[in-house]
KEVO-867314 format. One record per atom (N, C-alpha, C, O): residue number from 0; atom name; y, x, z. Coordinates in Angstrom, 3 decimals, padded with zeros to 6 digits. Example, Ala and Ser with C-alpha at 12.3 -4.5 7.8 and 13.67 -1.06 7.14 Angstrom:
2
r koltor 0&fidren N&py -005.690&px 013.190&pz 007.800
r koltor 0&fidren CA&py -004.500&px 012.300&pz 007.800
r koltor 0&fidren C&py -003.300&px 013.200&pz 007.800
r koltor 0&fidren O&py -003.319&px 014.236&pz 008.465
r koltor 1&fidren N&py -002.250&px 012.850&pz 007.080
r koltor 1&fidren CA&py -001.060&px 013.670&pz 007.140
r koltor 1&fidren C&py 000.030&px 012.900&pz 007.870
r koltor 1&fidren O&py 001.138&px 013.409&pz 008.039
***
This chain:
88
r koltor 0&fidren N&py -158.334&px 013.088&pz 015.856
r koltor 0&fidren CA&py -157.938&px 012.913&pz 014.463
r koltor 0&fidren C&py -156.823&px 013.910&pz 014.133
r koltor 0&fidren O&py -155.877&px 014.117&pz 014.893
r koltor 1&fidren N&py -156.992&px 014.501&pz 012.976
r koltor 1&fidren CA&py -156.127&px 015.323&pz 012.531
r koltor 1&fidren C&py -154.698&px 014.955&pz 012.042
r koltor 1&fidren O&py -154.471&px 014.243&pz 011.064
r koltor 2&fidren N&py -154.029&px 015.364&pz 012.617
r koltor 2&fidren CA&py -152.072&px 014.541&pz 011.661
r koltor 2&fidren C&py -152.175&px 015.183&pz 010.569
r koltor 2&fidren O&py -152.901&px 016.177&pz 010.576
r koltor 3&fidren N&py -151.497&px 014.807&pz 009.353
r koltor 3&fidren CA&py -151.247&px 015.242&pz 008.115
r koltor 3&fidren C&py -149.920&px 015.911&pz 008.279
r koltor 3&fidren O&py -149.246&px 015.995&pz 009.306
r koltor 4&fidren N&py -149.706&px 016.301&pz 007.267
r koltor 4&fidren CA&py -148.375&px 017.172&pz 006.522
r koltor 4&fidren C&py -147.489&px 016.921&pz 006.065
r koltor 4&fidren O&py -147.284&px 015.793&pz 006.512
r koltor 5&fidren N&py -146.550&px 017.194&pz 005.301
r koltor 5&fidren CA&py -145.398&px 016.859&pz 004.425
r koltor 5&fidren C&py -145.023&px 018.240&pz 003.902
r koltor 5&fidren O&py -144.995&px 019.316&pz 004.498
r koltor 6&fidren N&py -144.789&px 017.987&pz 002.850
r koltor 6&fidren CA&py -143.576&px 019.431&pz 002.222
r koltor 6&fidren C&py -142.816&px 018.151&pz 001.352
r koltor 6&fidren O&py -143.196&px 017.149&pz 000.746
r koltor 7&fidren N&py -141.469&px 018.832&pz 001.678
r koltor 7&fidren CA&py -139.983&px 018.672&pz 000.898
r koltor 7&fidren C&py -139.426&px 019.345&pz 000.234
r koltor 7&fidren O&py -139.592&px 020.565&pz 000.227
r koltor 8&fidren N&py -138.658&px 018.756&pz -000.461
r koltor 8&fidren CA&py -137.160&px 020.339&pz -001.533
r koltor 8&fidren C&py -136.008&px 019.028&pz -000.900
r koltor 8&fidren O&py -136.143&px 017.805&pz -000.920
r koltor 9&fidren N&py -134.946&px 019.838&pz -000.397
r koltor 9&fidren CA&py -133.483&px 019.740&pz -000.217
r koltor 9&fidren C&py -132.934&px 020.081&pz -001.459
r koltor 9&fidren O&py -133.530&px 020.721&pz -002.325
r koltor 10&fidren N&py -131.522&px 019.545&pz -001.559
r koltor 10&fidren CA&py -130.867&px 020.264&pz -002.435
r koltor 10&fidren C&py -129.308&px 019.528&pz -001.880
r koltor 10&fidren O&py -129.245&px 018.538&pz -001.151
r koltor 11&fidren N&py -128.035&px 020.352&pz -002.472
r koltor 11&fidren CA&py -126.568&px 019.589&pz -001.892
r koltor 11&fidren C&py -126.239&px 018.753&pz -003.016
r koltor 11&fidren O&py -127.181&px 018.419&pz -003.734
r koltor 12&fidren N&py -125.212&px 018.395&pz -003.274
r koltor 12&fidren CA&py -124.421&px 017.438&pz -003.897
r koltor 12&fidren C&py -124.157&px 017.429&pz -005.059
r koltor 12&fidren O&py -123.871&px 016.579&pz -005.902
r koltor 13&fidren N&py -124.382&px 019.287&pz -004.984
r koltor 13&fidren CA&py -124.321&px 019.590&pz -006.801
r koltor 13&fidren C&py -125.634&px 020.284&pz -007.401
r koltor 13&fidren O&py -125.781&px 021.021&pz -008.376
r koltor 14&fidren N&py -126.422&px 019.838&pz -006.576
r koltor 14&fidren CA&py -127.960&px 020.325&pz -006.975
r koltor 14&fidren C&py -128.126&px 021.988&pz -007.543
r koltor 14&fidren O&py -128.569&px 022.430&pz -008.603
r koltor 15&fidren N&py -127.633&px 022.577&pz -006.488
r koltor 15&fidren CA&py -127.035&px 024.036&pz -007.159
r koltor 15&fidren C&py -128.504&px 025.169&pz -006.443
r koltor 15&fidren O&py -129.017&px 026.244&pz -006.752
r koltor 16&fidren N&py -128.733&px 023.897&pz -005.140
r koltor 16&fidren CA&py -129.501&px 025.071&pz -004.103
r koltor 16&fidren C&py -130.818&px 024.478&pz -003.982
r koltor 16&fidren O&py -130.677&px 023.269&pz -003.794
r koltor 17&fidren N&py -132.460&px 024.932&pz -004.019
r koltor 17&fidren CA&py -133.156&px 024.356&pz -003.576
r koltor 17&fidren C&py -133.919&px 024.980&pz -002.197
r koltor 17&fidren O&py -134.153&px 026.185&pz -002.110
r koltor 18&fidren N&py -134.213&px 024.193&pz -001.324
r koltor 18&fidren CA&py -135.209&px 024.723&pz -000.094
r koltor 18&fidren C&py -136.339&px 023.686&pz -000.185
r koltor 18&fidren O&py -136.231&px 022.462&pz -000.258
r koltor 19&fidren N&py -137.421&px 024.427&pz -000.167
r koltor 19&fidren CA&py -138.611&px 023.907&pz 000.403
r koltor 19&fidren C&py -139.105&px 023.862&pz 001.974
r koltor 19&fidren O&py -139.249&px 024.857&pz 002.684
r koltor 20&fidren N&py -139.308&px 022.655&pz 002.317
r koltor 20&fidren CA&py -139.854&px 023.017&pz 004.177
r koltor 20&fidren C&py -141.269&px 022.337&pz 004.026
r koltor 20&fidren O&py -141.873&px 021.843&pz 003.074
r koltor 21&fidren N&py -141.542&px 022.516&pz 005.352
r koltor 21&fidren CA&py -143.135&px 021.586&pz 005.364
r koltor 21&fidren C&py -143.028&px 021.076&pz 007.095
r koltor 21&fidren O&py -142.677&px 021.890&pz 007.950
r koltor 22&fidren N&py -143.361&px 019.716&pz 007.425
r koltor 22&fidren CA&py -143.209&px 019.275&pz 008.614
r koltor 22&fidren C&py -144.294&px 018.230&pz 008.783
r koltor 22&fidren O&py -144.778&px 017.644&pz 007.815
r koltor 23&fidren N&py -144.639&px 018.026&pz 009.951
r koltor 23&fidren CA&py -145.360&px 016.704&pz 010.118
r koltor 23&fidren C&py -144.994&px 015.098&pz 010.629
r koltor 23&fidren O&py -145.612&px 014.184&pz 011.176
r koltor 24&fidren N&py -143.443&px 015.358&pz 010.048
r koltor 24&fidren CA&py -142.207&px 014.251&pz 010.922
r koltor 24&fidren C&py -141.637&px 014.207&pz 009.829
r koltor 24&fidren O&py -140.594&px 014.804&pz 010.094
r koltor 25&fidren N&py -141.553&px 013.820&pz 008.393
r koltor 25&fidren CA&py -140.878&px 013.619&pz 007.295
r koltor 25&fidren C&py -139.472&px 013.379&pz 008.092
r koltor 25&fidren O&py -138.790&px 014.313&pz 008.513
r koltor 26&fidren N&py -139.097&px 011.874&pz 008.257
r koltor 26&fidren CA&py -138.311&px 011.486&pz 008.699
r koltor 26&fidren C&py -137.544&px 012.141&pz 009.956
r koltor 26&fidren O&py -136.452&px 012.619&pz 009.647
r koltor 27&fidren N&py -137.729&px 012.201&pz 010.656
r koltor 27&fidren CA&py -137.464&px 013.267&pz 011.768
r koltor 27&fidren C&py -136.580&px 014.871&pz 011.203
r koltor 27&fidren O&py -135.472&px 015.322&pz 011.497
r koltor 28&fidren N&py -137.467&px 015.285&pz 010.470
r koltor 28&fidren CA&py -136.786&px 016.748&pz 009.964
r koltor 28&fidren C&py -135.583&px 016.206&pz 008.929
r koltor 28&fidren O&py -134.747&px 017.105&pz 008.834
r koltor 29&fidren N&py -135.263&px 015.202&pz 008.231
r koltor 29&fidren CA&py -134.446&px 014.878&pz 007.544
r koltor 29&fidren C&py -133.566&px 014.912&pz 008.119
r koltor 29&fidren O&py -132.575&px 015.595&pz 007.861
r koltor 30&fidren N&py -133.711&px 014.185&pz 009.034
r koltor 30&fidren CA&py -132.422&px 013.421&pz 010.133
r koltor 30&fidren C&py -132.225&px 014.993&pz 010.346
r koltor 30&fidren O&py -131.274&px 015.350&pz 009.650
r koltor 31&fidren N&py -132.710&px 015.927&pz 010.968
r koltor 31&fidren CA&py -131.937&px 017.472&pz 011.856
r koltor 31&fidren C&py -131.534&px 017.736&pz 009.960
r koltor 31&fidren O&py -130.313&px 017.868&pz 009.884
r koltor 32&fidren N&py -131.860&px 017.786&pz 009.253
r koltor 32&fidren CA&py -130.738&px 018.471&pz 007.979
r koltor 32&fidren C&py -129.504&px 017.685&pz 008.082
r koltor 32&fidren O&py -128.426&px 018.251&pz 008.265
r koltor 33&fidren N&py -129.604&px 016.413&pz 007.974
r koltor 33&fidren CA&py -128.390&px 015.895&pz 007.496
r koltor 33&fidren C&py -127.234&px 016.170&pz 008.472
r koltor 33&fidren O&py -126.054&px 016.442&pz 008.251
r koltor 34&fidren N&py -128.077&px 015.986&pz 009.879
r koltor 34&fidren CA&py -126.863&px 016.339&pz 011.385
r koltor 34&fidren C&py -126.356&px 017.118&pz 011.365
r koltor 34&fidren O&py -125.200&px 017.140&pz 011.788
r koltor 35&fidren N&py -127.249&px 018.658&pz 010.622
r koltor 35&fidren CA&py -126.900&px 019.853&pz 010.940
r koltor 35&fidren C&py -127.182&px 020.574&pz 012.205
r koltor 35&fidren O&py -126.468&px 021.501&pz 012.589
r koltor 36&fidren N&py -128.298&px 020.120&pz 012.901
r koltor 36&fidren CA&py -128.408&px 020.216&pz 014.213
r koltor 36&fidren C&py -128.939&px 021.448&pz 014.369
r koltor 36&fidren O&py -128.776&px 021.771&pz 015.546
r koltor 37&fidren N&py -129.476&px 022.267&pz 013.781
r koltor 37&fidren CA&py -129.325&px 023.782&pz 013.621
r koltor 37&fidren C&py -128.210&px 024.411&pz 012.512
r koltor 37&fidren O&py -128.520&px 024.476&pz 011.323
r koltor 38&fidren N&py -126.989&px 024.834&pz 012.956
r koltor 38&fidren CA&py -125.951&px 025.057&pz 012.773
r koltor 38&fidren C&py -125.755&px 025.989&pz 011.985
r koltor 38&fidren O&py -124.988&px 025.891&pz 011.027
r koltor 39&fidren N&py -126.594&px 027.306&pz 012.345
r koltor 39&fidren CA&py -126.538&px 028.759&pz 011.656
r koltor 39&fidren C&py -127.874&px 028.492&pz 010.489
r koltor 39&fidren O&py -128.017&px 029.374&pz 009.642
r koltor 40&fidren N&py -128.766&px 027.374&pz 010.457
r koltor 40&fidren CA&py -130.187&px 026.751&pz 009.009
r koltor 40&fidren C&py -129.586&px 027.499&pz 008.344
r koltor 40&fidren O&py -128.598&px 028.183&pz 008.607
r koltor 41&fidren N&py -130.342&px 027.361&pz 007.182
r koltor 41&fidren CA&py -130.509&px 027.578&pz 005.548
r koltor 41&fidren C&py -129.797&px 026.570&pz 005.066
r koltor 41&fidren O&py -128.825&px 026.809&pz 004.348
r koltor 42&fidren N&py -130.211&px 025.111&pz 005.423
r koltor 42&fidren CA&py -130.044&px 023.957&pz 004.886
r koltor 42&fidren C&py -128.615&px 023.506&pz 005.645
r koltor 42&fidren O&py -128.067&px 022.527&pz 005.138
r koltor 43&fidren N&py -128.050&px 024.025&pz 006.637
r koltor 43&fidren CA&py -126.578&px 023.637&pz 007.122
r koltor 43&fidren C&py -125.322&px 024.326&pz 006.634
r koltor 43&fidren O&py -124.180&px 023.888&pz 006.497
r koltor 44&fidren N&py -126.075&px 026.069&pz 006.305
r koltor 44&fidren CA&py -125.222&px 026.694&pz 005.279
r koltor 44&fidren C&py -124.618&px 026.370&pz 004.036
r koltor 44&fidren O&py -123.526&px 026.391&pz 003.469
r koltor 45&fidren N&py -125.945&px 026.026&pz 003.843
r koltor 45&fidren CA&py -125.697&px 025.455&pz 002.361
r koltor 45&fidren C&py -125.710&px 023.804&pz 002.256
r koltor 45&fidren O&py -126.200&px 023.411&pz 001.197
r koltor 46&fidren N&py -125.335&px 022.930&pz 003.010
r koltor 46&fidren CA&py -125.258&px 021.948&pz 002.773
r koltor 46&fidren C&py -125.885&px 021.407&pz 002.528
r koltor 46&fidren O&py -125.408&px 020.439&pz 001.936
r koltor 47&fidren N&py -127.355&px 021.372&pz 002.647
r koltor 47&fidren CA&py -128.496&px 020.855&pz 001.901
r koltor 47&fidren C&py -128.848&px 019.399&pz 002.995
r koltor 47&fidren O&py -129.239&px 019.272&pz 004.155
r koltor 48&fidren N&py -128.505&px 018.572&pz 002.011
r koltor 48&fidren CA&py -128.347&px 017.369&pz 002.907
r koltor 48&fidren C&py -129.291&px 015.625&pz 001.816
r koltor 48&fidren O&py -129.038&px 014.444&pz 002.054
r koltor 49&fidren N&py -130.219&px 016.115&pz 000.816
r koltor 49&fidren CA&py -130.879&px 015.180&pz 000.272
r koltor 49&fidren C&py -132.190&px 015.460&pz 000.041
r koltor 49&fidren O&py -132.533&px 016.560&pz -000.395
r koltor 50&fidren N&py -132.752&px 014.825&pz 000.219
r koltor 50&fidren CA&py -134.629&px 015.232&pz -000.042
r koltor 50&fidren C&py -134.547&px 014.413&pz -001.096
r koltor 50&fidren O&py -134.323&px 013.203&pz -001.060
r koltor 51&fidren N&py -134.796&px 015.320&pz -002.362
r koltor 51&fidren CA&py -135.053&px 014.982&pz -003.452
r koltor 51&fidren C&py -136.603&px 015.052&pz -003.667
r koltor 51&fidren O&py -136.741&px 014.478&pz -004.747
r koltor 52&fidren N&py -137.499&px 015.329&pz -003.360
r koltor 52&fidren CA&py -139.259&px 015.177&pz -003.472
r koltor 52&fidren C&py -139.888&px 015.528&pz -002.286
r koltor 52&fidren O&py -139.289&px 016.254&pz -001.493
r koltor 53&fidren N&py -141.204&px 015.050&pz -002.002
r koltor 53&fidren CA&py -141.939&px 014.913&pz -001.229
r koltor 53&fidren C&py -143.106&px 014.473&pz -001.430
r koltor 53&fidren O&py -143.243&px 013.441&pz -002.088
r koltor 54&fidren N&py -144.218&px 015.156&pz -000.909
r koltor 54&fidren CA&py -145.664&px 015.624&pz -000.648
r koltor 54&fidren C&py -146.350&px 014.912&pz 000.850
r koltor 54&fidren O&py -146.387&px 015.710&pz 001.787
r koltor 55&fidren N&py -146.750&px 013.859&pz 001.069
r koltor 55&fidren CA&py -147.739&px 014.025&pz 001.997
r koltor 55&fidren C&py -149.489&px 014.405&pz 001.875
r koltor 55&fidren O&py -150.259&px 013.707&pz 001.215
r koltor 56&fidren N&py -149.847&px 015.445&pz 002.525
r koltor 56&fidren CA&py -151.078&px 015.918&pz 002.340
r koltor 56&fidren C&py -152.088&px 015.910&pz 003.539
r koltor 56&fidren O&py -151.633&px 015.450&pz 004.586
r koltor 57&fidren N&py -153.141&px 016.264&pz 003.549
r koltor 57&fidren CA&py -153.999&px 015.352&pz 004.863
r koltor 57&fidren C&py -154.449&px 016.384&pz 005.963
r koltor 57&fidren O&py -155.275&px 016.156&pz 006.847
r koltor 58&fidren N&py -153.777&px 017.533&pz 005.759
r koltor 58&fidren CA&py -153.486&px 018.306&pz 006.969
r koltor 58&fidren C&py -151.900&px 019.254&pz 006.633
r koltor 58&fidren O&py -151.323&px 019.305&pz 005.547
r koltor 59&fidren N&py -151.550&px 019.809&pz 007.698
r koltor 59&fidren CA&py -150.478&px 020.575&pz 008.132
r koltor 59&fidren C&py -150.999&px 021.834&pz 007.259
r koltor 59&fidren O&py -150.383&px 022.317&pz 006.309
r koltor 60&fidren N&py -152.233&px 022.271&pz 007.750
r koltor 60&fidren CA&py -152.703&px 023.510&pz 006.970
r koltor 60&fidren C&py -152.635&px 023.338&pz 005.474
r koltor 60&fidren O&py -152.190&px 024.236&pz 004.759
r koltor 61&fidren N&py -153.155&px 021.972&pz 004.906
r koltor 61&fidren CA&py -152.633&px 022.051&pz 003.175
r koltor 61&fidren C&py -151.145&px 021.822&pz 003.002
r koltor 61&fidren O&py -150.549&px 022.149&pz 001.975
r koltor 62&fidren N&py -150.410&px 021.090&pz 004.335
r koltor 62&fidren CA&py -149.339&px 021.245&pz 003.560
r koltor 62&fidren C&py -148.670&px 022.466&pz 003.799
r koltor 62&fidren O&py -147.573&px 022.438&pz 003.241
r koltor 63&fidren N&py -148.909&px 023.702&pz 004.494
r koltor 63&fidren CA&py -148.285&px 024.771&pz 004.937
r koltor 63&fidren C&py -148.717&px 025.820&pz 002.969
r koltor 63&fidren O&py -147.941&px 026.496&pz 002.294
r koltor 64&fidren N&py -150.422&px 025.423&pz 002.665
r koltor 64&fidren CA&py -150.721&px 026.153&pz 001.686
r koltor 64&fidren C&py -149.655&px 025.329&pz 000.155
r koltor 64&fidren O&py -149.528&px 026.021&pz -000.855
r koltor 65&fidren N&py -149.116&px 024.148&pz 000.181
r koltor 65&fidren CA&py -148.849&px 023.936&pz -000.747
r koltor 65&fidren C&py -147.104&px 024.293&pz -000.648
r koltor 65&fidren O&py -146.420&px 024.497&pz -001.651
r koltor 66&fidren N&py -146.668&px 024.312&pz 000.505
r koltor 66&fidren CA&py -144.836&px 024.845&pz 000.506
r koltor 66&fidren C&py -145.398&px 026.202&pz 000.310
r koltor 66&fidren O&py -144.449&px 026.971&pz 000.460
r koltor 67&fidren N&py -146.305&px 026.771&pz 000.089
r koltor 67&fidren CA&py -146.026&px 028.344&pz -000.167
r koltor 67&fidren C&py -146.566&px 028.378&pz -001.858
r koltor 67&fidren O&py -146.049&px 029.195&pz -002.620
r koltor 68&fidren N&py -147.332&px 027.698&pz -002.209
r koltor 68&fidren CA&py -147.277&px 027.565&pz -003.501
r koltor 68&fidren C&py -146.069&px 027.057&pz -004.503
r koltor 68&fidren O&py -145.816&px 027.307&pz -005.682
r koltor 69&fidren N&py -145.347&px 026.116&pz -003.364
r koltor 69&fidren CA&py -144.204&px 025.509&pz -004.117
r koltor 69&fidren C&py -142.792&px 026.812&pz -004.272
r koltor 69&fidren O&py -141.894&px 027.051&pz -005.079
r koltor 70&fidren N&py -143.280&px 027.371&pz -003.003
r koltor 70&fidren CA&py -141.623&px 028.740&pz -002.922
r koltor 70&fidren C&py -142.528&px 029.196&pz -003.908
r koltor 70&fidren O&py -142.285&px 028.448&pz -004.855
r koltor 71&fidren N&py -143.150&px 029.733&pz -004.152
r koltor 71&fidren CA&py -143.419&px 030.733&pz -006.087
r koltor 71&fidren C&py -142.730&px 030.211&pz -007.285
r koltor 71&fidren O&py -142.223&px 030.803&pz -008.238
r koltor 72&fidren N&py -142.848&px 028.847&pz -006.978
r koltor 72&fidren CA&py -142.124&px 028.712&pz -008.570
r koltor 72&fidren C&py -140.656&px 029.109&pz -008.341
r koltor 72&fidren O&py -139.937&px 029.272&pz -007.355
r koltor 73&fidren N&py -140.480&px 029.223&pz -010.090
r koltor 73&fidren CA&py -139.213&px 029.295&pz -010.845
r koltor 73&fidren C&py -138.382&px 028.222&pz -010.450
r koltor 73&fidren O&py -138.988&px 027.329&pz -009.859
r koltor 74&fidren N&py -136.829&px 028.006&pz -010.651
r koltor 74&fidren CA&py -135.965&px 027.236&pz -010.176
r koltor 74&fidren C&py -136.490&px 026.359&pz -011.029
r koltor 74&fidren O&py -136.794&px 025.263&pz -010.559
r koltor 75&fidren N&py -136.756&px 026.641&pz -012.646
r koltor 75&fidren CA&py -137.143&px 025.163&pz -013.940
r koltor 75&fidren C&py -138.527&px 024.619&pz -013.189
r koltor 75&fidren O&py -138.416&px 023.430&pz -012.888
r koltor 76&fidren N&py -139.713&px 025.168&pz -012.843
r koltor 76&fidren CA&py -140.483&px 024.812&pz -012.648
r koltor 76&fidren C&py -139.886&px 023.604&pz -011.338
r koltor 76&fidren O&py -139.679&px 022.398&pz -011.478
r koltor 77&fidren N&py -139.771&px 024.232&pz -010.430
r koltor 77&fidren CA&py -139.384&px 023.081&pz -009.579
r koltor 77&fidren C&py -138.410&px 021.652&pz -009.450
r koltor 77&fidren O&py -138.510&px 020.674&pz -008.710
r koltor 78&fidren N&py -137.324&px 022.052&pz -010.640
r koltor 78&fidren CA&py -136.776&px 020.716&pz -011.177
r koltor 78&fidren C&py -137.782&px 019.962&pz -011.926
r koltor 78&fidren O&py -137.775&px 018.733&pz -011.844
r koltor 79&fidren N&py -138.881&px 020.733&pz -012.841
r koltor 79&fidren CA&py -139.771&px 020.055&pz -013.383
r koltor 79&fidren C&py -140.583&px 018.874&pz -012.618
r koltor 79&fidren O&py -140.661&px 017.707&pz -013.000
r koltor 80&fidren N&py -141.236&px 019.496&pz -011.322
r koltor 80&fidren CA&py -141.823&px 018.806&pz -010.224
r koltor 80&fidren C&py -141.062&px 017.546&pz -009.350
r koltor 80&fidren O&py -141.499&px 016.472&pz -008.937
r koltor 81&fidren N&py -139.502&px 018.293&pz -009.250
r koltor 81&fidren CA&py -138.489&px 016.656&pz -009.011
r koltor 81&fidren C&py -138.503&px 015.603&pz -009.724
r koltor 81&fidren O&py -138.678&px 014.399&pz -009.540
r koltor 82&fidren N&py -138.259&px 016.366&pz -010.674
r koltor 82&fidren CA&py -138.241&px 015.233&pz -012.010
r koltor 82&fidren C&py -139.517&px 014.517&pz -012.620
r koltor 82&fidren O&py -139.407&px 013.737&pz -013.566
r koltor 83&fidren N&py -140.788&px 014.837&pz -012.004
r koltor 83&fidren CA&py -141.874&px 014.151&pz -011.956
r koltor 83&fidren C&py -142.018&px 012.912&pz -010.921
r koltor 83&fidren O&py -143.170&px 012.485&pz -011.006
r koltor 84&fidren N&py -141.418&px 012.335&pz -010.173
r koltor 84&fidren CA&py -141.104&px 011.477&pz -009.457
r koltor 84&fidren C&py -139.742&px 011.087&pz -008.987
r koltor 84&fidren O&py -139.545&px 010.024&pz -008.400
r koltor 85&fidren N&py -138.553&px 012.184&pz -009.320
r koltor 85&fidren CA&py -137.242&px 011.615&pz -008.994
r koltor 85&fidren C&py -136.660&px 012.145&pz -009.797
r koltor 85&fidren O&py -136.651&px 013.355&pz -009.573
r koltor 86&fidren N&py -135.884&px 011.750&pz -011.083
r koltor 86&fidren CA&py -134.898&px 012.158&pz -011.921
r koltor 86&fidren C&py -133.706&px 012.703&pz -011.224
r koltor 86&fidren O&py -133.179&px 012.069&pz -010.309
r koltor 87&fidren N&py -133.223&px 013.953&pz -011.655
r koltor 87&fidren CA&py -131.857&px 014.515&pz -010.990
r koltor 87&fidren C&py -130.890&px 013.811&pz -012.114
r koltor 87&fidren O&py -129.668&px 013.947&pz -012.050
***
C-alpha cells in the first residue's frame, strides 16, 4: 500500500514569512520546526514555528506535484489559500 503525502505553509508570529514543505509525517515534521532541530533550516532562521494550512493527498508524488504548484504562487494568492480554511 502506498503512504500518502502532506504539504504545509509555516509562517512566524508576525506572519511576515511563508515556507511551503511536503512530508509524509505531518506531525513529526512540525515537531523538528518548532525544536529547531535543524539549526542552520529556512524555517529556524526565520522562526517559522506555526502550520497555518495543510494538504493531505494520496501519494507523496501528488503531494511533491502540489508543494511545487503551491511555491508558484504570489504571497496574496497563498494567504488566499490560508484563509480558505484558516483565517490569519
Amino acid at each position: 500500500m502506498e503512504r500518502g503525502g502532506c504539504i504545509y505553509i509555516m509562517t512566524n508570529k508576525h506572519k511576515t514569512v511563508f515556507y511551503v514543505g511536503v512530508t509524509s509525517d505531518l506531525l513529526s515534521r512540525i515537531i523538528e520546526h518548532k525544536t529547531h532541530l535543524y539549526p542552520t533550516s529556512f524555517t529556524s532562521k526565520y522562526n517559522l514555528e506555526f502550520c497555518v494550512y495543510f494538504e493531505f493527498l494520496p501519494t507523496i508524488e501528488d503531494a511533491i506535484g502540489r508543494e511545487k504548484q503551491i511555491k508558484t504562487y504570489r504571497r496574496e494568492k497563498k494567504i488566499a489559500l490560508i484563509e480558505s480554511i484558516n483565517p490569519l
